[in-house]
C-alpha positions in Angstrom: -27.6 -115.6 -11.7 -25.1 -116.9 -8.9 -26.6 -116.7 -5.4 -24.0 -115.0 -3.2 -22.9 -117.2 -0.1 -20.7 -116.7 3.3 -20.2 -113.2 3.6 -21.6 -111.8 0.6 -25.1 -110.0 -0.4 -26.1 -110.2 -3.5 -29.3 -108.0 -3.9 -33.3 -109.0 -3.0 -33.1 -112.3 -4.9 -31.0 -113.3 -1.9 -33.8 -112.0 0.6 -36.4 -113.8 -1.7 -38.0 -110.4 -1.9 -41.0 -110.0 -4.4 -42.6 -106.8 -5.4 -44.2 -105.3 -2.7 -48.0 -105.5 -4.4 -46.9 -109.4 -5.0 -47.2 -112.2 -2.9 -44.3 -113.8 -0.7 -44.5 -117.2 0.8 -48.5 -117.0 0.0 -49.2 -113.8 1.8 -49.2 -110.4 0.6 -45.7 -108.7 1.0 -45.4 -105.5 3.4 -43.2 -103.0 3.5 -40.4 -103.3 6.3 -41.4 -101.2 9.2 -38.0 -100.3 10.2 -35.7 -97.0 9.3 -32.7 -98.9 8.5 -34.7 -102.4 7.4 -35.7 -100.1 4.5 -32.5 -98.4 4.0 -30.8 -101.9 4.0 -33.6 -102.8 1.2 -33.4 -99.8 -0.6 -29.6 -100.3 -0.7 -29.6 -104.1 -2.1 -32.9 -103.2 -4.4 -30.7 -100.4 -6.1 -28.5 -102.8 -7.5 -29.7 -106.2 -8.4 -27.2 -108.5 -9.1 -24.3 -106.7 -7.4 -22.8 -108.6 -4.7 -21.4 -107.0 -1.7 -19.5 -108.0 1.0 -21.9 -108.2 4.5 -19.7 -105.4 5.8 -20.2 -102.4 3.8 -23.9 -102.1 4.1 -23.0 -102.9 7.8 -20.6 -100.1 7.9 -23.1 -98.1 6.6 -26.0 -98.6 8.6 -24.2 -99.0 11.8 -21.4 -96.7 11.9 -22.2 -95.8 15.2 -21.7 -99.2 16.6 -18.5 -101.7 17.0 -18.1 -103.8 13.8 -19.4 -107.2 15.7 -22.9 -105.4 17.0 -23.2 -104.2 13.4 -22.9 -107.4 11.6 -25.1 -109.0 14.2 -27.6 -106.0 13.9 -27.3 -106.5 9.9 -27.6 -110.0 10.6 -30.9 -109.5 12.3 -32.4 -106.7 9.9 -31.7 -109.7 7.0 -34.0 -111.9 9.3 -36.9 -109.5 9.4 -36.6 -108.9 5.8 -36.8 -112.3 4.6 -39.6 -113.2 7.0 -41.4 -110.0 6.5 
């Protein structure tokens, strides 16, 4: 399976996401404590191997906000994600 680059997500194998009773990194996995950390999980979880482009789960989460806050605010959910 291709790993998605630049702009694109391609699902948890991206994140490096185990199963959440699995370990990560050599410590036990925990569930993101976030609203939209989960939702931004849940979303890529649902369909592994689908790659999307970084702006639709931006769009989204963050509809609220201007497109650049909610890249950078997917940006930064992505980095609490992969280092749980």
């Amino acid at each position: 399976m291709r790993r998605a680059r630049g702009t694109e997500l391609a699902g948890p194998q991206d994140l490096g996401v185990r199963r959440p009773e699995g370990p990560v990194a050599g410590r036990r996995a925990r569930p993101p404590s976030g609203r939209k950390d989960r939702a931004l999980l849940g979303f890529l979880a649902l369909s592994p191997g689908v790659t999307y482009s970084r702006e639709r789960p931006a769009a989204l989460l963050w509809s609220d906000s201007g497109e650049r806050q909610a890249r950078d605010s997917l940006k930064q959910a992505l980095l609490r994600l992969r280092n749980g």
